[in-house]
N, C-alpha and C positions, 0 to 999 in steps of 0.2 A: 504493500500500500504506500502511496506515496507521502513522505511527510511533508506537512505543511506546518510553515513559520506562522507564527502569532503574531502579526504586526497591528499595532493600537496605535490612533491616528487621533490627536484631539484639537477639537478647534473650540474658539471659545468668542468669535466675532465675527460679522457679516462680510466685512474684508476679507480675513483670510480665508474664510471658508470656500470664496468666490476662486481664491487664487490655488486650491486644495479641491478645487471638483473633480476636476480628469483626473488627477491623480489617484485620489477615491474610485474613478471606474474603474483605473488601469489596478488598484488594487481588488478591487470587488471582485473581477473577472479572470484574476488570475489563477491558478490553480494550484500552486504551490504557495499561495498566500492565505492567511483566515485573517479578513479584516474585521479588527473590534475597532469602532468608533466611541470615544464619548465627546459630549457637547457638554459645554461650560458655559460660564461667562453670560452677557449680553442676550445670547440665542435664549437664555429661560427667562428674560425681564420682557415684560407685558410694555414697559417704557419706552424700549428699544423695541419694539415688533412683534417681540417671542417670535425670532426667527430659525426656530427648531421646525417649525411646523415648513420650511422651505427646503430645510434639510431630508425630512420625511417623504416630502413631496417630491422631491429626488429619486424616491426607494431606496434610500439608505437605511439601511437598520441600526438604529441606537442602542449602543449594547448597555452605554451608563448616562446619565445627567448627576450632573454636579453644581449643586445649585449654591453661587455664594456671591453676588452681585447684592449688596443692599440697597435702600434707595436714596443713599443721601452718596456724594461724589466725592467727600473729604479725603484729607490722606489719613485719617482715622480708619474711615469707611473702606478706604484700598487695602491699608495694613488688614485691615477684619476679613475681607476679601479671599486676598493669600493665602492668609493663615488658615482660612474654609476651606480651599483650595487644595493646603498639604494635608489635611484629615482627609477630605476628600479623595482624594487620590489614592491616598497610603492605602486606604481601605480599596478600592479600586483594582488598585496595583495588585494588591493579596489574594482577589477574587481570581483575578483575569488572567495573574504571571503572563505576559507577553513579553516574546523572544526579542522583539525591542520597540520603541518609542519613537513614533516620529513626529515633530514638531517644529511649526513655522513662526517664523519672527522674535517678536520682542514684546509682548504682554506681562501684565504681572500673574494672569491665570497661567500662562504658560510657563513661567519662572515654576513656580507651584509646582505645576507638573515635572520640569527636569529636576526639581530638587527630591520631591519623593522618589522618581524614578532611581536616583542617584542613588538616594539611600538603601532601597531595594534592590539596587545593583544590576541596572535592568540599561542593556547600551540606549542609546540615544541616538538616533538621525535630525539634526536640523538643516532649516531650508531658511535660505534667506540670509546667515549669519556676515558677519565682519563688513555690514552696513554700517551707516553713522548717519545720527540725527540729533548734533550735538544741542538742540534746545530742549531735551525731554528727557526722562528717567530712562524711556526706550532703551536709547544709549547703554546705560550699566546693562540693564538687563538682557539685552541680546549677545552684550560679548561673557556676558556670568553664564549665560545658556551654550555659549561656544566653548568654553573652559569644561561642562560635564557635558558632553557633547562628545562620539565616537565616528561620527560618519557626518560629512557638511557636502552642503548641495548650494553654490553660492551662483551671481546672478552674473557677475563681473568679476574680469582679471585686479582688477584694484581690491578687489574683496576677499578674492582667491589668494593674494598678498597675504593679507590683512589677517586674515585667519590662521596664516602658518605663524603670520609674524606673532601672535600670538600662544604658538609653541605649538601650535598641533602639524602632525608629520603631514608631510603636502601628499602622500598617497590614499591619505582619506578627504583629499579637501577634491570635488570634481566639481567643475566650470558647466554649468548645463543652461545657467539664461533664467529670465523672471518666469515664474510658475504665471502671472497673468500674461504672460505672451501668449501663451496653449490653449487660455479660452478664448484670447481675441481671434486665433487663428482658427481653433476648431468650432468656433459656434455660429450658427447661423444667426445673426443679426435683425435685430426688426427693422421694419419698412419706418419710414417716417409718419403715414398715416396712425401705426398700430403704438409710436412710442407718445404720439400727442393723446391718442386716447389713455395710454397708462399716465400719463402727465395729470390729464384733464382741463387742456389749457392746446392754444396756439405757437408754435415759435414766429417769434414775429423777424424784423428783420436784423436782427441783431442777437446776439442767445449767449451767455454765459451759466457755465456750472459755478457754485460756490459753495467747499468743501474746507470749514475753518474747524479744528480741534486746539483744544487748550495744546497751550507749550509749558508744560509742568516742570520745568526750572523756572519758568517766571511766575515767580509768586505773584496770586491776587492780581494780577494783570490780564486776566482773560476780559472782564468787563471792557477797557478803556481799547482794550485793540479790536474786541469783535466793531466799539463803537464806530472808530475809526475807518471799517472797511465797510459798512454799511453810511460813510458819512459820503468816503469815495463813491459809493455806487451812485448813491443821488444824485450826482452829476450825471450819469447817463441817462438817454435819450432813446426811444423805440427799443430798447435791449428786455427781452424775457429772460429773466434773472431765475434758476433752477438752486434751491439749495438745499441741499443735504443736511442730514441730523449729525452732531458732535459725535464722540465717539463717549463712551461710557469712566473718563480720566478726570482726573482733580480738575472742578470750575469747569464742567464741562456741558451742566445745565443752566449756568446762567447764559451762556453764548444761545444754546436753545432758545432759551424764553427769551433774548434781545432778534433773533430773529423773528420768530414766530409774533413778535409786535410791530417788527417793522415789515411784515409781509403782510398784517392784518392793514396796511396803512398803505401801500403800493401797490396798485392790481398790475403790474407787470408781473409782480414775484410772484412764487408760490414756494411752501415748504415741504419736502417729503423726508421723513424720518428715515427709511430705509428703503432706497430703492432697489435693492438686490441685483445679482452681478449682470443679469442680462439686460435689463433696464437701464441699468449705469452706465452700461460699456456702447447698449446700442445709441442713447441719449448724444455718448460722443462724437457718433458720429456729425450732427448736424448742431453742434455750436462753436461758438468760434476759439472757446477756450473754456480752461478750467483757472479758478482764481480760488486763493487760501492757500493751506498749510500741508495737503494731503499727500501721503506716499502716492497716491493714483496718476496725480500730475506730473509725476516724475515717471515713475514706471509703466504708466499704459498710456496716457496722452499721447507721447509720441508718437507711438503709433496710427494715429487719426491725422498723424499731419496736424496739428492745433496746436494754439498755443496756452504756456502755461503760467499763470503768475502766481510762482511763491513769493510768501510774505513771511518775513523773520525768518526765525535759528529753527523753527521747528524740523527741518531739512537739512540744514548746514552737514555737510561734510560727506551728502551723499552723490554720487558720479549723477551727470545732468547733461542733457542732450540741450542743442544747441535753441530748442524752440523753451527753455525755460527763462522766463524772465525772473531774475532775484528782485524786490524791494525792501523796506523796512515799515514798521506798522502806520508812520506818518500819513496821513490825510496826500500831501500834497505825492509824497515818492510813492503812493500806491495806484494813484489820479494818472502820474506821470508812466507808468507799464502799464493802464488801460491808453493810455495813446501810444503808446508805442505797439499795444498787441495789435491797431488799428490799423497801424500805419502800412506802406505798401512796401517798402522796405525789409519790414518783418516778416510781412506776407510772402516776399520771395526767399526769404531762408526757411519759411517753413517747407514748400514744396519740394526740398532737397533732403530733409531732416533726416537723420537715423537715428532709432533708438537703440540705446546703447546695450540697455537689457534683451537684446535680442540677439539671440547669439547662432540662431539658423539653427534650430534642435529643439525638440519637445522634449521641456524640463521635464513633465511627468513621466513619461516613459521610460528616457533615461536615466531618472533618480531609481525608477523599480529594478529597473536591469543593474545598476549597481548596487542596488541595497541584497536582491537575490544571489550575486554573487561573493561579496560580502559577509553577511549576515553568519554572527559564527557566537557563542556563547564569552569568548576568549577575548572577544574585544571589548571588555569592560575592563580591562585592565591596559591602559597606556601609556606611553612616556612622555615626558614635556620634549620636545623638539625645539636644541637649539640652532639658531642663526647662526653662522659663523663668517665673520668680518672678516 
């Protein structure tokens, strides 16, 4: 009979989950794989969508929920979070024993999980690792997940760096490209008619996305910048203004509720909490840009040929294709990259663009075929890897 490996895949956010579908098929359907899923996080708050019920609606079978999202946003409420997070898990981990852990990004749910994993001594696959988003806790957290960490799937050569340069041996570190390339490329797209009906609105002749999350090194400043980019918009003119829900991070409902008043007051905007990855990605196609703080801007815009305007450090120090405009939260330098997203100038470096996360190879496929080969009980014990000058 043939054995199959116990691979446990957890997501615990509407993003990543988006950027972990194919991958989730190309586990589901393999044969030498038994994929156990749990869902965490965000996916079980009523607040956020209860975006489990998308994951279902998938046919993915849920094998655990880990419910530890509260509803206040503090760093109280994160630390209370976590700490659910490692009970959760530990217990988890004991039931299920999986042959190893795979896990994407930089969350504090996912911290949680490589730490219980760690302790139960259960290897680890991350995806995503030796990025930089130097205005956020992200930050720690993603290279704390690379250090108990056995097997890395990174997006970029600067990353592929980055990761060893952090001690791990470069023959576990493999180059495979952004996990959202695979659903821009593998999924069929909605028509323009089918996304203004999920919208419930017209694009008119101008369109921006607007995806602002707290930048959780700046303390208590999420009010005074969400204000500021909402002060820049007012100055636009015929633009349908599209904006996305915060992520579930410190001060990350007050940006909420300062949207959700200023779309009560502009009938160009509208607000959608969670527009899920097909929605999102086909949205891009017919606007002229995405504006905020969002890893999406970086990693999937390019691909649309559109442009992007970050705002602040929440980004800082991640690889950026040449249609990102940087600003800072100011009124006036955020005013000044919407005319420049305008301009015709811009307009012709974007029709040349590459995205850098694209590395011609489907991340998911290739992370399975090296996890399959791989995949051995002995790799939980490894050595620091040093540099040598």
């Amino acid at each position: 009979m043939l054995k199959k490996f116990k691979v446990c895949v957890v997501t615990g956010s509407r993003a990543e989950y988006g950027l972990l579908y194919y991958f989730l098929k190309e586990l589901k359907i393999d044969k030498k794989i038994d994929l156990k899923l749990i869902v965490t996080g965000s996916h079980l708050s009523h607040k956020f969508g209860f975006t489990i019920k998308e994951i279902k609606k998938d046919k993915f079978k849920v094998d655990k929920e880990i419910k530890i999202i509260s509803s206040s946003d503090t760093p109280y409420a994160i630390s209370k979070s976590t700490a659910l997070g490692l009970v959760g898990f530990g217990q988890t981990f004991k039931e299920i024993k999986p042959d190893l852990l795979v896990l994407l990004g930089d969350r504090y749910e996912i911290l949680a999980a490589a730490i219980s994993a760690n302790f139960a001594r259960i290897p680890i696959a991350h995806i995503h690792g030796g990025e930089s988003t130097e205005g956020a806790f992200d930050e720690t957290i993603r290279h704390s997940i690379t250090k108990m960490s056995h097997l890395h799937f990174v997006s970029t050569k600067d990353y592929q760096k980055r990761v060893i340069q952090l001690g791990e041996n470069p023959s576990t570190v493999h180059l495979v490209g952004g996990f959202g390339i695979d659903y821009i490329k593998k999924t069929k797209l909605l028509k323009i008619n089918k996304v203004e009906k999920f919208l419930n609105t017209k694009f008119l002749y101008k369109n921006l996305i607007v995806t602002f999350h707290p930048v959780t090194y700046d303390i208590n400043m999420s009010s005074a910048q969400i204000d500021n980019l909402l002060q820049a918009l007012n100055n636009l003119k015929d633009t349908r203004i599209i904006f996305t829900g915060s992520n579930a991070d410190t001060e990350g409902k007050i940006i909420n509720i300062k949207i959700k008043k200023y779309v009560k007051k502009n009938k160009n905007s509208i607000f959608i909490m969670n527009m899920g990855s097909i929605n999102y990605l086909s949205t891009l196609q017919f606007v002229d840009g995405i504006i905020g703080n969002s890893s999406s801007g970086l990693l999937e815009a390019p691909s649309f040929k559109i442009g992007t305007i970050n705002i602040g450090d929440r980004q800082k120090g991640r690889v950026k294709a040449k249609s990102v405009i940087n600003c800072n939260y100011e009124v006036s330098s955020i005013s000044k990259a919407l005319k420049k997203l305008y301009s015709k100038s811009f307009k012709r470096v974007l029709k040349n663009v590459r995205n850098p996360y694209d590395q011609n190879k489907f991340a998911s496929k290739e992370t399975l075929e090296v996890i399959k080969e791989k995949i051995s009980s002995n790799m939980i014990k490894k050595k620091f890897y040093d540099i040598r000058f």
